[in-house]
C-alpha positions, 0 to 999 in steps of 0.5 A: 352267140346269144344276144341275151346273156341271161338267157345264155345262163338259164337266167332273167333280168332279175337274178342276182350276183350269186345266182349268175355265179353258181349259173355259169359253173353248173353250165362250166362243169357240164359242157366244158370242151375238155368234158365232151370231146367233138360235142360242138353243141356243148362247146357253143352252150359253154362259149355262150355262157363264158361269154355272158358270165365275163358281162353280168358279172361285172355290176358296171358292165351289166348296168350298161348292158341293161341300159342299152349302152352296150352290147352282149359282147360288151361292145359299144351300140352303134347309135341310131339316133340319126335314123330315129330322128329323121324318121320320126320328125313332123316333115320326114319324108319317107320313099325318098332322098328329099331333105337329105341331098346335103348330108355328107354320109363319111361325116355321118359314119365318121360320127358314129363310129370315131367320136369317142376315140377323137374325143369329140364330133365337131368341125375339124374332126376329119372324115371317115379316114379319122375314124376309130374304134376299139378292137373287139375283145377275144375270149378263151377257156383254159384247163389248169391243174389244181395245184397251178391254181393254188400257187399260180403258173405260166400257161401258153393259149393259140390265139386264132391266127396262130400265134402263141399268148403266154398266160400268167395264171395268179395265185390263190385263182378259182374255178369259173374266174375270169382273167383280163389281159388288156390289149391282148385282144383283136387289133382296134380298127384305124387308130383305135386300141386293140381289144382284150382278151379275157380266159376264163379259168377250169381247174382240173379236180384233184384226187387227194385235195378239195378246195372250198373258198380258200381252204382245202379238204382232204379225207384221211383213212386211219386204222381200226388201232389208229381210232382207238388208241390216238397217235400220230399219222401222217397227212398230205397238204398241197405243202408237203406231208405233215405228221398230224395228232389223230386223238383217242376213241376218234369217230369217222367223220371227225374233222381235224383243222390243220391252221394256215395249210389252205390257199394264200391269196395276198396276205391272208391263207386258208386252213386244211380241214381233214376229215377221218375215215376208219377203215377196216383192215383188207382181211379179219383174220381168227384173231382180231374175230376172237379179240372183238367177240370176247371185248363185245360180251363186256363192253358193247355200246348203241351208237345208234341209240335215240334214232328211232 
């Protein structure tokens, strides 16, 4: 794994929140496992990158990390505070042990890495047996359909050692997104906590649908009589089919909004805007030929007039 995040997205300190967002989905979309089949090399590059998104994405944890205070896997730094200030006192004594014969080095780790789960470093603490530290954090990548992401799902992941972890997938959730399922991750070393495990969400495209925030798209085919005359058709949402009103002398490429047929998350839901495709009939047969020549000689119209 990279110890620089920024560079696992292609990125420098001085990105922002969206330019680490739209980063991590052009490196999801393009090295995704599920995508490139035993191409170990994009599947380390999407590890790295869900990794490093799962940290700058969160303005806390990314402040820390800045700050030295934590490392690329969002652990906490060991301090080396001890070494530093020994090292750089007026009477450190390098190439030897002198001045250090009373330091008592399971006091020194038992500092290190237990003094945050005890609450404290003081006399009493205990020594290296008292020590703690919280268990590393497991991350995963999982592959939803569309509509399991509109209206939520339970998913099953294989942790490493085996073992299955049910995943309950909430509505309304989106490409890219990050989900945390605390104390899921490695177990915690002595007393303290297991880490978490974090899943970061790719939803599988759609043949019919599209999502855009939390409104969907679809594109609707209608007939030539269709555009000309108006009426009503019918229309795929992720509802189920509704009877929507095409008006008449409809162009293609007219958007129809169908109010509260989009995604809900919590209270609120998005709408369905469904653009209008004229298509051709499969055959011009002598008739339709005859009709539209006759109907051309009196009614012909440019609607490419001011293009040029």
């Amino acid at each position: 794994m990279s110890d620089d995040p920024y560079a696992a997205l292609g990125l420098t300190k001085s990105a922002g929140a969206e330019d680490i967002r739209k980063a991590y989905k052009r490196i999801a979309r393009e090295s995704h496992p599920d995508l490139n089949p035993g191409d170990p090399k994009a599947e380390a590059k999407f590890k790295a990158a869900s990794t490093a998104y799962d940290l700058l994405k969160d303005p806390e944890q990314r402040a820390r990390f800045d700050k030295g205070e934590i490392d690329a896997s969002g652990q906490e730094r060991a301090e080396r505070r001890f070494y530093r200030e020994y090292a750089e006192a007026p009477d450190a004594a390098y190439g030897s042990a002198r001045g250090y014969e009373d330091i008592d080095l399971s006091d020194v780790f038992s500092d290190l890495f237990g003094r945050r789960a005890r609450g404290g470093g003081g006399p009493g603490g205990g020594g290296a047996e008292g020590s703690a530290m919280r268990g590393q954090d497991l991350h995963f990548s999982l592959e939803i359909g569309f509509l399991d992401a509109v209206y939520g799902a339970q998913q099953r992941i294989v942790l490493p050692g085996g073992g299955p972890l049910e995943v309950t997938i909430p509505q309304g959730v989106t490409d890219g997104q990050t989900i945390r399922l605390r104390g899921k991750g490695a177990p915690g070393i002595g007393s303290g906590p297991p880490g978490d495990a974090l899943v970061t969400i790719s939803v599988a495209p759609h043949p019919v649908f599209r999502r855009t925030g939390d409104d969907i798209e679809i594109e609707l085919p209608i007939t030539l009589d269709e555009a000309v005359l108006g009426g009503k058709v019918e229309a795929p949402t992720i509802d189920g089919p509704v009877k929507l009103t095409v008006p008449k002398g409809a162009s293609s490429g007219r958007v129809l909004r169908l109010r509260g047929r989009g995604v809900k998350r919590g209270d609120k839901r998005g709408d369905q805007r469904v653009t209008l495709k004229i298509v051709s009939p499969p055959a011009i047969d002598a008739e339709l030929e005859a009709f539209f020549s006759k109907w051309r000689e009196g009614h012909g119209y440019d609607p490419r007039k001011g293009m040029t």
